[in-house]
N, C-alpha and C positions, 0 to 999 in steps of 0.2 A: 331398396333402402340401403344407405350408406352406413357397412359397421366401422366401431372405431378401433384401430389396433390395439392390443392390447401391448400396453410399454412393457419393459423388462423394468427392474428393482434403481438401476444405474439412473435408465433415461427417465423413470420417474422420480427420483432423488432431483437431476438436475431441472426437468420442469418446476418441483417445488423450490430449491433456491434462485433460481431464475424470475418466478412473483416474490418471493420472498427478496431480491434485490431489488425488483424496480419499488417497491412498497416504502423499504429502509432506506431509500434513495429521496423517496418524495414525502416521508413525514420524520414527526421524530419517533423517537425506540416506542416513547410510552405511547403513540398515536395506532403503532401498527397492532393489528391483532391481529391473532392466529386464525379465527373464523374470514378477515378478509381475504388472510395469503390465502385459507384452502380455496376460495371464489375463484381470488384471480388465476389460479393454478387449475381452476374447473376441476377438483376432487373435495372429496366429505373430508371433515372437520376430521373423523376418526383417522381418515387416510394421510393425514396430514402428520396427524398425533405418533401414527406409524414409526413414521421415520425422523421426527423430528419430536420429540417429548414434551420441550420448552421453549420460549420464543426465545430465551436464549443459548440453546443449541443450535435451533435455525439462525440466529444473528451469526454464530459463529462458524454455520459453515457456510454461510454466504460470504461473511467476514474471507476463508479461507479463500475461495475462489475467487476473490476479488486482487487478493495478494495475489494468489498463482496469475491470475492474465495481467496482472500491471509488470510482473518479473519481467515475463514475455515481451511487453511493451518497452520496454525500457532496458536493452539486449545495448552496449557498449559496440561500438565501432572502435577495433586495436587498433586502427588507422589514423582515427582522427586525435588531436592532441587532446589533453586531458581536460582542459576547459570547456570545448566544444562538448568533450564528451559526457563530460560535467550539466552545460546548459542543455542539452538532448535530454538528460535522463530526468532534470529535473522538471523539463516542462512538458513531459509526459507525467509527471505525477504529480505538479499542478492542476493539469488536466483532467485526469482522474480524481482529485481530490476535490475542486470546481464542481463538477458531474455528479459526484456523490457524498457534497456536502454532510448533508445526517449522519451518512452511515459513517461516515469517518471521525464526526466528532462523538456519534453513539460509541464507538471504540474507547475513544482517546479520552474522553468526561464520563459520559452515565455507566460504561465496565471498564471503565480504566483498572477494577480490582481484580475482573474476573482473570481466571488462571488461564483460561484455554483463548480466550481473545490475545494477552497480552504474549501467550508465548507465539502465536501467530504473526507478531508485530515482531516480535523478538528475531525468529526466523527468518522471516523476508527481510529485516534490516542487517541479522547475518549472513543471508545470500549478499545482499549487495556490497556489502565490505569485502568480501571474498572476491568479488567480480574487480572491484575498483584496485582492490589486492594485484589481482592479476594482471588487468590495463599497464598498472605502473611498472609494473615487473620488479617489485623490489623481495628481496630475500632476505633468511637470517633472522638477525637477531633487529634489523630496521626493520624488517617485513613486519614484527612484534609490536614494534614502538608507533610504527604506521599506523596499525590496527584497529591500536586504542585511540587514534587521532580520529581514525575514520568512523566509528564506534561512537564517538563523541559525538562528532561534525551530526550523522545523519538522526541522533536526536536533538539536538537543536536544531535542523531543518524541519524537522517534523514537529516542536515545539511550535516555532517560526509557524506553519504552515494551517497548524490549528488556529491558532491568534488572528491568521490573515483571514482565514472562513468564518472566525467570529466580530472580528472588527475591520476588514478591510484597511486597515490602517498603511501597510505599502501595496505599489502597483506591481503587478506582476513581474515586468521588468525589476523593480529595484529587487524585488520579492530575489530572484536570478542572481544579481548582479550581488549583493548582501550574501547568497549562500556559496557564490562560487569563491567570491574573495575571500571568506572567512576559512573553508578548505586549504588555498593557497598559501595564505599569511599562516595557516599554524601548521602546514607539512614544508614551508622554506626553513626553519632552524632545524629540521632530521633531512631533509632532500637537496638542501640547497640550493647547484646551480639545475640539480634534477629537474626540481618545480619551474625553473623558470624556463628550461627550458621548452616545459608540456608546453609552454604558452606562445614559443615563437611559430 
């Protein structure tokens, strides 16, 4: 007779966000229940209740891990110019957004209010300002003024981005093409011939 290991506290945390993402992934917030995730995670309701009190606890640390690996995904090449580096990272997070339609618009609509969702948004869109920070190598008191451009720029992509999961209204390409120029056009009046150059 085959016994089954017994997990440690970690690897069963990430077994239960792991059903808990593919569930938030395939319905919406109010479709998913707590008695399904503990199923699909093959543990009791209680064991679920454990470590996860509220479906939206568990929404937000799936929410979390799903930030943590898209970061990963979407790692900047210093090499390549800043366009390129631009269209790389944004269509990995088309891709991801594509993929996990629900859980993205379960964020960004049904707890658009909640505190611990939206500082998780918060975070990852202040890692990526910092990275894009860095790409360009600008310092000082422009590094400042950049900031807030870029700050701006990646919620209107992410505006942009929900719109497109709920009406398809542009194609992926234009989806690209609309976010990369809008970055460009408003960092040439602080970077000027800087910006054009990312582009040669």
């Amino acid at each position: 007779m085959t016994t089954r290991r017994r997990l440690d506290p970690d690897e069963r945390r990430r077994l239960l966000l792991d059903a808990g993402a593919r569930l938030f992934a395939e319905r919406t917030y109010d479709e998913v229940l707590m008695e399904d995730v503990a199923a699909a995670a093959g543990v009791s309701r209680a064991l679920l209740y454990r470590h996860f009190a509220t479906k939206r606890d568990l929404f937000a640390g799936v929410y979390q891990l799903a930030a943590d690996r898209l970061l990963v995904a979407t790692e900047l090449d210093p090499d390549s110019p800043l366009p390129d580096q631009l269209a790389a990272g944004l269509d990995a997070h088309f891709d991801y957004f594509e993929a996990n339609a629900n859980t993205v618009v379960t964020a960004n609509r049904v707890l658009a209010a909640d505190p611990t969702v939206q500082a998780i948004i918060t975070g990852e869109l202040g890692e990526l300002r910092n990275r894009l920070l860095d790409a360009m190598g600008v310092e000082g008191a422009t590094r400042e003024t950049t900031a807030t451009v870029l700050m701006s720029w990646l919620t209107f992509v992410r505006v942009l981005t929900i719109d497109w999961l709920e009406n398809h209204t542009l194609t992926r390409t234009e989806m690209r093409e609309v976010s990369v120029g809008a970055l460009l056009g408003a960092l040439a009046p602080i970077l000027g011939d800087a910006t054009a150059a990312q582009g040669d």
